[in-house]
C-alpha positions in Angstrom: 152.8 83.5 102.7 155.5 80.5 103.3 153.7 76.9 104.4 155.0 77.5 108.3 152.9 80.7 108.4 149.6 79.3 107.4 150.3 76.7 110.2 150.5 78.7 113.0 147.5 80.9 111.9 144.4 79.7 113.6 140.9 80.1 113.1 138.7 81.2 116.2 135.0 80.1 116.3 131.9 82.1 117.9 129.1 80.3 118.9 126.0 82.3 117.9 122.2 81.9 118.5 120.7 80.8 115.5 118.4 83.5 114.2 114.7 83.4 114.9 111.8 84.8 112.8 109.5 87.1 114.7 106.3 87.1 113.0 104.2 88.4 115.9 106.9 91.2 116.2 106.5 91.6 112.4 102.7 92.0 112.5 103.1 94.4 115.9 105.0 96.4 113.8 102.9 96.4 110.6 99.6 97.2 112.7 101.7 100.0 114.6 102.9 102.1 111.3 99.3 101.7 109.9 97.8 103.4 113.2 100.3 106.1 112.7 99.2 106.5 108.8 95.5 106.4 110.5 96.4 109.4 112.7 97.9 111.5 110.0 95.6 111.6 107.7 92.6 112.1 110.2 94.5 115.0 111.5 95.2 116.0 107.7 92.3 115.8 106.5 90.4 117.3 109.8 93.4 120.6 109.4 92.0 120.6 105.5 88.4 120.0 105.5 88.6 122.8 108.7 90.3 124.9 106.5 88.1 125.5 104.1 84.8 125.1 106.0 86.6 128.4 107.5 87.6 129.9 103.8 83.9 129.5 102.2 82.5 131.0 105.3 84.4 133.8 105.1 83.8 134.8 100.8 80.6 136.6 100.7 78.0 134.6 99.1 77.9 134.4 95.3 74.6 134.4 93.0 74.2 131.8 90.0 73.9 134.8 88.5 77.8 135.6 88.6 79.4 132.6 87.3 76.5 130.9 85.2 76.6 130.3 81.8 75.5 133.6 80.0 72.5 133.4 77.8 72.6 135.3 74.0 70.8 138.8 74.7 68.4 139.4 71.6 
């Protein structure tokens, strides 16, 4: 670019708002996504524990008998 062309540029200035930090917004938020984590892993675990509540009550009832530690017949 020639001298005369950099003259006649010109620069055009935006007056902005100088930005803010929004620490109540930041805690609101923080407090927000840990109520959600709260509310998944009660409804996790309440699905889970549920589910095999419903699974042992459903396998017919074992004896020690069956999965204890055999004892040397003489």
């Amino acid at each position: 670019m020639t001298l005369p062309l950099l003259a006649i540029q010109s620069i055009t200035w935006i007056k902005v708002q100088k930005p803010t930090f929004d620490l109540v917004g930041v805690v609101l938020g923080s407090f927000a996504l840990a109520g959600v984590c709260v509310l998944v892993a009660l409804a996790l675990g309440g699905v889970l524990g549920l589910g095999f509540i419903l699974r042992n009550r459903r396998l017919p009832p074992r004896s020690w008998a069956d999965d204890g530690v055999k004892l040397a017949q003489r």
